[in-house]
C-alpha positions in Angstrom: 48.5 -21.8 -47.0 48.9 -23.6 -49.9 45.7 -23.7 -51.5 43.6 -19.8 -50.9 40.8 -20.4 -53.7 39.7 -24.2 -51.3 40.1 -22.0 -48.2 38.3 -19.7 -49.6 35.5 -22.7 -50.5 35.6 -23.8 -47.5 35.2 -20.6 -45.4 32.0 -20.5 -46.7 31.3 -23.8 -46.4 32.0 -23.4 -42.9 30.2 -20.2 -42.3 26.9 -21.8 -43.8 27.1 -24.9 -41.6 27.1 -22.6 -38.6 24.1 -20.2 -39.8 26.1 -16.8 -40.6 25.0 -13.9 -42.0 28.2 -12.6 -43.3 31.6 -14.1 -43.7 35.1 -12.0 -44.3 38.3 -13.9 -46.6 40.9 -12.3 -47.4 41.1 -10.8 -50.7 42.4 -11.5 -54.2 41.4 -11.2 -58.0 40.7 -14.6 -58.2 38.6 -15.1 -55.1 36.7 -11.3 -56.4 36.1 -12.6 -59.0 34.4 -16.2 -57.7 32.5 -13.9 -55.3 31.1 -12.0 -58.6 30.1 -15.3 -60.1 28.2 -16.5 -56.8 26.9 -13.1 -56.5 25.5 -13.1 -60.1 24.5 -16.5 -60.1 22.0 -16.0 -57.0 24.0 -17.9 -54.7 25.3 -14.8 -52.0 23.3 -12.0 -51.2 25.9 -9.4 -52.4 29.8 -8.8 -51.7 32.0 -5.4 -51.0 35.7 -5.6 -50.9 36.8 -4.2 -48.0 40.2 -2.3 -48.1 42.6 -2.6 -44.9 46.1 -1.9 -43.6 47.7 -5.0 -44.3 45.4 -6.5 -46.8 41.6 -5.9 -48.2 39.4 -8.2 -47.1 36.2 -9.6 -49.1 32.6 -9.2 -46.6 30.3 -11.6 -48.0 26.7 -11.6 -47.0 25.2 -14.8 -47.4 21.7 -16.1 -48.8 19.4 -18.0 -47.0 15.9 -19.0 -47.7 13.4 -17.1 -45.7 10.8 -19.5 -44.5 13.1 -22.6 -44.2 16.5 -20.9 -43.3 18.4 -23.3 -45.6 21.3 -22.2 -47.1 21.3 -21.1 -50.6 24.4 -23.5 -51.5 24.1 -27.3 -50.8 27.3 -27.9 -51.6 30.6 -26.3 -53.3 33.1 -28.6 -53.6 37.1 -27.9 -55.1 37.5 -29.6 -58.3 41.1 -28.6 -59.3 43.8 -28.9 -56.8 47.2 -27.6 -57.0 48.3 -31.2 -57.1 46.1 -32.5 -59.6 44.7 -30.4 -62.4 41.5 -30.6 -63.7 41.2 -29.1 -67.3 38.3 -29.4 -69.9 37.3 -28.5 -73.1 34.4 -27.0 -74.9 33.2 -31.1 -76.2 33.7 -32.5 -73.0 32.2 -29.6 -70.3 30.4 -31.1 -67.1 27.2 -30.5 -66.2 26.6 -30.1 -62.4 23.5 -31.6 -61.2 22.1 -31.9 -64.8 22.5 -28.0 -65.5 20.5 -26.7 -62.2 24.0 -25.8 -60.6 27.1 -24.3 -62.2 31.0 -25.5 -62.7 33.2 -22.2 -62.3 35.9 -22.2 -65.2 39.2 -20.4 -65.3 39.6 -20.1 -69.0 41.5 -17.6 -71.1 38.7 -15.3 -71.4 38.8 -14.7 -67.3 37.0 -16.7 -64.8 33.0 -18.0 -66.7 30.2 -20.7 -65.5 30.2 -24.0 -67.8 27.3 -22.3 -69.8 29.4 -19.0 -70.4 32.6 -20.9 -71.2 30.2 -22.8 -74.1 29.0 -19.7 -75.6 32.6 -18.2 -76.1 33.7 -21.4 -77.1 36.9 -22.2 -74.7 37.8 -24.4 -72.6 40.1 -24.3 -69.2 41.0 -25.4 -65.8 37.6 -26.4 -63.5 38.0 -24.5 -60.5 35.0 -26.0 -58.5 31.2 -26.9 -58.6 28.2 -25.0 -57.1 25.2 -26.2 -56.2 
């Protein structure tokens, strides 16, 4: 796999589109911490890290709103690919549907949400947009 953090997008995707309740990736401290973000950010129900044998796995429970049953994401898209690098800085930081979703960031101050990333002031490499 060349690519773990759009698999890991896109596992989700997936598991929305098919009505899910929980979905398992495999684990890393980058794809932690996204979960942490979406889990913060109201966009999962919660997240445990499950550890295994040959690798820990991340269980994620997902949201879904309780008189329509439509999923709490619309869409989350990859912005940054290993083959073309998206980077911003603090001037120029996008705003995802007008500032009712969120842009994750991988800055040097860990991985933030557009708004965070404005506060401390840095800039960095725009993993992907929620909303």
């Amino acid at each position: 796999m060349t690519d773990p953090i759009a698999d890991f997008l896109t596992r989700i995707r997936n598991a929305y589109l098919a009505g899910k309740k929980v979905v398992e990736i495999p684990s890393s401290k980058m794809k932690e911490a996204l979960t942490k973000i979406l889990c913060e950010k109201g966009y999962i129900l919660s997240y445990k890290v499950v550890e295994g044998t040959p690798y820990n796995t991340i269980k994620i429970a997902l949201k879904y709103h309780p008189e329509t049953k439509m999923p709490a994401i619309k869409k989350i898209e990859r912005i940054s690919t290993p083959g073309l690098r998206q980077y911003t800085d603090v001037e120029s930081m996008p705003r995802v549907l007008n500032g009712l979703g969120i842009a994750i960031i991988s800055t040097s101050k860990g991985l933030v949400t557009d708004k965070e990333a404005k506060e401390l002031g840095v800039g960095g490499e725009i993993i992907c947009y929620v909303y």
